[in-house]
N, C-alpha and C positions, 0 to 999 in steps of 0.2 A: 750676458743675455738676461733680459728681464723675464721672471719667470710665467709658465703659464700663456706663453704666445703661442697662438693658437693657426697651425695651417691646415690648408685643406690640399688633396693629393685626388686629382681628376686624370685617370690614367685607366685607360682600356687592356692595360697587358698587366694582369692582378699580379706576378709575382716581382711587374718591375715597381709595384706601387709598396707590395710587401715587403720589400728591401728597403726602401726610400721610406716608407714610415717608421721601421725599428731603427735604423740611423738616426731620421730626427726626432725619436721618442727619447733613445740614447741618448741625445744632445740635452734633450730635458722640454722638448715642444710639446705641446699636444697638438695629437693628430688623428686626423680621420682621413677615409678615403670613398670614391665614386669609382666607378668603373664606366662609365657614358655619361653621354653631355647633357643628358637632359636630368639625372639623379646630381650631379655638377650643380648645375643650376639650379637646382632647388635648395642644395646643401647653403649655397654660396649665398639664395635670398633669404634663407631661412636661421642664420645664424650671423655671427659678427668675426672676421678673419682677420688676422694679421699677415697672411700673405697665403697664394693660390699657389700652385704649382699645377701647370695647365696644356696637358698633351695637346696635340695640335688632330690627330687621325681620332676622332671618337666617334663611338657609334650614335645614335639615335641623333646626335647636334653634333657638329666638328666644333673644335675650339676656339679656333676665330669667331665664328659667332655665339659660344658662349662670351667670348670676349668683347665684344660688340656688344652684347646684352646688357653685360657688368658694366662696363663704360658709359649705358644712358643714364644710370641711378648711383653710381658710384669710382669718382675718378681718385680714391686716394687710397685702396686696397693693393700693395704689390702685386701683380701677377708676372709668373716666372715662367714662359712658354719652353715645352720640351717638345722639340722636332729632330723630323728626320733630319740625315746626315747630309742629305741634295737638296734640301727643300729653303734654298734661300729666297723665291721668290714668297714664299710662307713666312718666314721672318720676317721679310718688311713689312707686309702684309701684317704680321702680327703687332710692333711695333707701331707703323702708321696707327692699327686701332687703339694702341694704346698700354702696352705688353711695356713691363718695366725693364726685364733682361728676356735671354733663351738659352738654350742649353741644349746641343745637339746632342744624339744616343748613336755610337753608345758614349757615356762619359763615367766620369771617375766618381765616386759619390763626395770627395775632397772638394771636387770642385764645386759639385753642384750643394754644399755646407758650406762654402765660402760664397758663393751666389746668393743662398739666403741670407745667409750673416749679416750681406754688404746691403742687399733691400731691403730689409729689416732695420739697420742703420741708416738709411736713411729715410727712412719710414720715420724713425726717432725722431729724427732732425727736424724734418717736415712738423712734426705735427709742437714741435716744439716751438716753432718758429712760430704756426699760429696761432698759440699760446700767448708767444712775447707780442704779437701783433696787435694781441685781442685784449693784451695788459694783466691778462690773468697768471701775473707770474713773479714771484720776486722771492730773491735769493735763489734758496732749494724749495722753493713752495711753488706749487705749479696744481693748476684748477682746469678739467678740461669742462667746461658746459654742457659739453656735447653728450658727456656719457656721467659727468657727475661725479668722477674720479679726482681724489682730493691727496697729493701726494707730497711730502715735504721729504726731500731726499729718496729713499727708498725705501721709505715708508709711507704705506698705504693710511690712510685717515679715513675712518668712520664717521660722516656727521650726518645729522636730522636733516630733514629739508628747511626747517628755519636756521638754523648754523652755516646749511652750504649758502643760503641766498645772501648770509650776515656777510660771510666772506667773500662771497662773490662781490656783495657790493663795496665793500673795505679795497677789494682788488682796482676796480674799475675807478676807485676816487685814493690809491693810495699816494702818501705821501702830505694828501690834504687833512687837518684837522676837522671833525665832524662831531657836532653836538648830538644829545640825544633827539631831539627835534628831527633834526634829519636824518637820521639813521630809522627812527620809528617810522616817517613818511613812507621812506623810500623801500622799506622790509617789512612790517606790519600792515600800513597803507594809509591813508589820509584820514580814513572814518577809523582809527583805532583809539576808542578811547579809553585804554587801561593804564595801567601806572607805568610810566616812565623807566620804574628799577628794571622791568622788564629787558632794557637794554643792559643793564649792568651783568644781569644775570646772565642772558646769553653771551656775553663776551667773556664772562669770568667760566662758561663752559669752552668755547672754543679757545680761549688761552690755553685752558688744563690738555686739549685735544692737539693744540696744534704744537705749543713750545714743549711740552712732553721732555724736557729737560736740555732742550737745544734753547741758541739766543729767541727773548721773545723778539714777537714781531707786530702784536699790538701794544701799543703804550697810551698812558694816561694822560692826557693834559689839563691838570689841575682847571676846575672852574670852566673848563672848556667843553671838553668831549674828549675824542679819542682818534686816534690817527695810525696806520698801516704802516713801517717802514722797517726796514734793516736800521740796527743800530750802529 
C-alpha cells in the first residue's frame, strides 16, 4: 500500500462508519468521515481522495446523486457504494452512474479491505497508464503534471518549479539529444537572455535529486547537449 492514501467514509449509521474507519486507519489509510450527503459532498469537493466509500440511504442527499454530482467534475476517484442487502435495483443504478464496486451490509470488514485494496490497484494502474501515455515515465521515474508528484521508485522527489518543468521537458523529448539552445527556449523562454551555464547548473541539481545513488538517467553528450534515457 502506498502510504498516506487517503479515504473518505460517507455513511449515516456513525458507529458503522466508526468501525470501517479504525480498520482502515489500522490498515495504515487516512481517513475521515461524513454522516449525510450533503457534509459528503462538500468533504469530497473540498479536498483530494483516493477512493470514497459511499452509502447509498443518506440523509439530506442520497448517494446516488452524491454520485452523479462527483461524476460531472470527476470520473477517476474510486467510489465503493454500500447498500442494502434488496436494493439491487440501486446497484445498477449506482454502477450505470458510475460506482466502481458495491458492497451489500451487512458484510465482513475482510471483504470490504479487500474491495478497497482491489480499487485502489487499480486506481494505480490507471493512473500509471496515463503516465506512460502522456511519456512522462521512464524506468522507476514517473511525473504526474497533474499534481506535480516526482517519484523515482518509492521515493518521493522534492524539486523547484524550474527543475520540475527541466524534467518534465527531458520527459516529453526523452531519448532525443538536446543542446543548451533548446532546453533554454523551451524552460527559460525565447526572451531569456542570461548565461547559458544556467542550464548546466540546473541539470547538475536535478542529477544530484533524481540519481540520488540509483543509475543515472541524464547523460552528457560531449559538444552536444544532453539527453534522458536508461542506460
Amino acid at each position: 500500500m502506498i502510504a498516506n492514501q487517503k479515504i473518505l467514509i460517507v455513511e449515516d449509521e456513525e458507529k458503522i462508519a466508526r468501525v470501517i474507519k479504525l480498520e482502515l486507519e489500522f490498515e495504515g489509510y487516512e481517513v475521515d468521515a461524513a454522516y449525510d450527503g450533503l457534509t459528503g459532498l462538500e468533504k469530497i469537493r473540498s479536498d483530494t481522495w483516493d477512493l470514497v466509500l459511499l452509502d447509498i440511504m443518506l440523509p439530506e442527499l442520497n448517494g446516488l446523486e452524491v454520485l452523479r454530482r462527483i461524476r460531472t467534475k470527476d470520473e477517476n476517484t474510486p467510489v465503493i457504494l454500500l447498500t442494502a442487502r434488496d436494493s439491487v435495483p440501486e446497484k445498477v443504478a449506482g454502477l450505470d452512474q458510475g460506482a466502481n464496486d458495491y458492497i451489500t451490509k451487512p458484510f465482513q470488514i475482510e471483504e470490504l479491505l479487500a474491495r478497497v485494496r482491489a480499487s485502489l490497484r487499480l486506481k494505480g494502474i490507471s493512473n500509471k497508464t496515463e503516465d506512460i501515455e502522456k511519456g512522462l515515465i521512464l524506468g522507476n521515474l514517473v511525473v504526474n503534471e497533474k499534481t506535480r508528484e516526482v517519484k523515482r521508485g518509492d521515493r518521493e522527489i522534492e524539486l523547484t518549479p524550474r527543475e520540475f518543468d527541466l524534467l518534465v521537458y527531458f520527459l516529453q523529448n526523452k531519448q532525443l539529444v538536446l543542446n543548451r539552445d533548446q532546453i533554454l527556449s523551451a524552460v527559460w523562454g525565447f526572451d531569456y537572455y542570461g548565461d547559458t551555464n544556467v542550464v548546466d547548473v540546473y541539470i547538475r541539481y536535478l542529477r544530484r535529486k533524481i540519481d540520488n545513488g540509483e543509475p543515472p538517467l541524464i547523460h552528457t553528450v560531449r559538444g552536444v547537449g544532453y539527453v534522458l534515457k536508461e542506460q
